[in-house]
N, C-alpha and C positions, 0 to 999 in steps of 0.2 A: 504494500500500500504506500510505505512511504518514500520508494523508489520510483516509483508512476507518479506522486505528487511531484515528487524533487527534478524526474524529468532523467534519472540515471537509467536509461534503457536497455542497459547490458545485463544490468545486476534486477530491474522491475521484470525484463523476458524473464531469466533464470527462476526469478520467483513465482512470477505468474505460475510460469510450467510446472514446477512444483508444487504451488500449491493447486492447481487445478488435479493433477494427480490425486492430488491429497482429497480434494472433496469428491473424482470418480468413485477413489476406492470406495469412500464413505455414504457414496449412493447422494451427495447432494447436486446435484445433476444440474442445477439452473445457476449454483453457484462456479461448478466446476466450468458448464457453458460460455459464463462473463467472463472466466480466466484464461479460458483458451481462446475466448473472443480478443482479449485484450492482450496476448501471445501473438497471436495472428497478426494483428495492426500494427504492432512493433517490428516484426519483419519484412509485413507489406512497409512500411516507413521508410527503413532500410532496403527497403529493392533485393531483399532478400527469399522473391517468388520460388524462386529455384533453387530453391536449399533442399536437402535433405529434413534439416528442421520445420519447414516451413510445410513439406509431405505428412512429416509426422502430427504435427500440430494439426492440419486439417482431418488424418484421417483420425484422431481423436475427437475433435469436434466432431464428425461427422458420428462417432460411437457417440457419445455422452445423447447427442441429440436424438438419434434410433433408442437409446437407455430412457428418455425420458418422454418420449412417443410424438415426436416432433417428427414425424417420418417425409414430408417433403425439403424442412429444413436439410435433415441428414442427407439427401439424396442429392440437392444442390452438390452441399460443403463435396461429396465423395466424388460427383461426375468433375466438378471445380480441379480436385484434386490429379484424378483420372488424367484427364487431360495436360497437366503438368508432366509428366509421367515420361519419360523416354522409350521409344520402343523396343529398345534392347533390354529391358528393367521388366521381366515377364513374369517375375514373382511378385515382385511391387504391383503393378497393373493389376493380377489375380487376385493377389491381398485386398485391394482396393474394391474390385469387383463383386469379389468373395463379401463385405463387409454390403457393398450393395443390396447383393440376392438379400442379405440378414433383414435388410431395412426394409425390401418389400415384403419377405415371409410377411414381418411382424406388423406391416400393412393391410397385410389379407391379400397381396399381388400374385398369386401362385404362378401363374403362366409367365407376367416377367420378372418374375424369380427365376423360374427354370432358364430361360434367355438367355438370362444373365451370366446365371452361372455356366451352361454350355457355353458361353462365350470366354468364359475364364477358362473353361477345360481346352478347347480351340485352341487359345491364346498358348498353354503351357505345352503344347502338341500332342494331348493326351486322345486316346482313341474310347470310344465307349461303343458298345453294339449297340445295334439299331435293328436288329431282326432277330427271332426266336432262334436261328440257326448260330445266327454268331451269339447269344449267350449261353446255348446249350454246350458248344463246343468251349468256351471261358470258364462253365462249368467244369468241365472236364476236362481242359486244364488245369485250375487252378486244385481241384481235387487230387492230380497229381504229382503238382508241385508241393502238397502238405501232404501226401504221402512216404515223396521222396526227404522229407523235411522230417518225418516223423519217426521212419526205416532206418534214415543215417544223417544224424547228426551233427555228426563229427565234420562231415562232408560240409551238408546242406545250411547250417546254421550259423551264421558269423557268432564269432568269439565274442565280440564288442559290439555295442550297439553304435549305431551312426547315425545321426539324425539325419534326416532330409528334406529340408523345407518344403522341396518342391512336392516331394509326398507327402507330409502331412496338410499342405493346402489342396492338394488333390482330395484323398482321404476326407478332408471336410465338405469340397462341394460335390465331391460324390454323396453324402449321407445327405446332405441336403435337396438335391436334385431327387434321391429316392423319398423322399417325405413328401416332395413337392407331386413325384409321379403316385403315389400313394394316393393322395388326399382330390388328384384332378386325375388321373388317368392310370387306373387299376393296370389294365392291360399291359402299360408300360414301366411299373414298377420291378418285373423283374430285372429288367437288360444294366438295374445299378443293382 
């Protein structure tokens, strides 16, 4: 507060961000909102659109505001964002996109939710069936890759675990895409 009065915008960002974290966590949502509002305009100030900061910052805003059921607010801040975006930066775009579909689900948008998110899958090169044939046979793959997983071990099981971003953003609009074919199109629920 008394860095934004004083007009010291290095140390009022830092804190803003901070303390808007701090009212997310806390579930105060329209607090946390004016913090990341007032984040935002400090590096719009500075001409600093193109930051990574400035990515983050919005795709925050754009959560707090889907958090607090402001759902076309959120969906500006995220496309705003989106658009920022390089198109060599395909997990950033998805993350963005991914955080989309969230805002329409919980809009009631089922149909551009799915869009959305096959547009993030596209984006990451990821393939998904589209006919009973190609998910019978994914079936029966993937049946036998947890077979040969289950047989030998030693083989088939990494040592260490290794995260991968880009699969756990996959993994998420995959579940989501299946809740979305669930709820609008039975028939299509199985191919996720």
């Amino acid at each position: 507060y008394h860095y934004t009065r004083g007009k010291v915008e290095d140390k009022s960002f830092t804190y803003s961000l901070k303390a808007a974290k701090l009212a997310q966590a806390s579930y105060s949502h329209s607090l946390a909102i004016d913090l990341y509002n007032a984040a935002k305009e400090i590096l719009e100030k500075n001409n600093k659109i193109d930051s990574t900061e400035y990515l983050d910052v919005s795709e925050s805003l754009g959560e707090v505001y889907r958090l607090s059921g402001r759902f076309e607010d959120s969906l500006i801040v995220l496309k705003n964002a989106e658009s920022l975006i390089s198109a060599e930066d395909v997990i950033r775009r998805t993350q963005i996109l991914s955080k989309m579909g969230d805002t329409l689900w919980d809009s009631g948008k089922v149909e551009e939710t799915i869009k959305t998110l096959e547009r993030g899958l596209s984006i990451l090169g990821l393939y998904y069936p589209r006919t009973n044939i190609e998910v019978f046979l994914g079936i029966g793959l993937q049946f036998s890759l947890q077979m040969l997983h289950t047989l030998f071990p030693k083989i088939f099981v990494a040592q260490k675990y290794q995260e991968d971003t880009k699969k756990m953003i996959a993994v998420r609009i995959f579940n989501r895409i299946a809740h979305g074919y669930y709820f609008s199109d039975m028939n299509r629920t199985l191919y996720y």
